[in-house]
C-alpha positions, 0 to 999 in steps of 0.5 A: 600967315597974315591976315586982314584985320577985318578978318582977325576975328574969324582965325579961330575959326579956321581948322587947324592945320596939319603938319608932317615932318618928312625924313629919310629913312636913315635920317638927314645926317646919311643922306647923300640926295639933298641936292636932287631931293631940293631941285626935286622939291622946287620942280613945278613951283613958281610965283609967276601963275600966282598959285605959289609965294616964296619966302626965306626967311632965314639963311637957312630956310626956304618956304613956298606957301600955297596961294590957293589954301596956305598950306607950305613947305618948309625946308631948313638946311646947313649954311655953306654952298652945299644944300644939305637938308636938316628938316623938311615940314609939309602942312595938308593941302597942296603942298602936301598934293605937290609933295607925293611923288617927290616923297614917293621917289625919294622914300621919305617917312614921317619923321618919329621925333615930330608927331603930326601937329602943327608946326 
């Protein structure tokens, strides 16, 4: 996240921001609904009202941050033309707010191998 050097010396105020890494139950490698889990992921998020900025930053990557609080979605995925996913964080927010009906859905665990920190 960039900040405004003005504002540099009032990051280590900020809270520190909790991450949890979402995972199928049988992990990535079974799971056959990456494609629906993505358009599921992506429903409901644009930059056009402002409240949501999209990045990728790699390939391979995707990340729509919250405007409102900074909080982000973060997906890694397989290169090809197939979205296979292989990682999807969450911070607390809201993005975390947009993320439970689709976690819900989908039926998606905290991953074991990640604890909730930060990323």
């Amino acid at each position: 996240m960039y900040f405004h050097p003005s504002a540099r010396s009032k990051v280590s105020e900020l809270p520190v921001t909790a991450w949890v890494e979402w995972a199928p139950e049988g992990g990535w490698e079974v799971f056959d609904q990456s494609q629906e889990l993505v358009e599921a992921i992506w429903q409901g998020l644009t930059e056009e009202a402002g409240q949501w900025h999209y990045m990728n930053i790699t390939a391979q990557s995707s990340v729509w941050e919250s405007c409102i609080d900074g909080s982000a979605i973060v997906m890694w995925h397989e290169s090809g033309g197939v979205q296979r996913l292989m990682e999807l964080k969450v911070s607390a927010g809201a993005a975390s707010n947009h993320m439970v009906p689709v976690v819900s859905a989908f039926r998606l665990v905290p991953s074991p191998e990640a604890p909730a920190e930060h990323a």
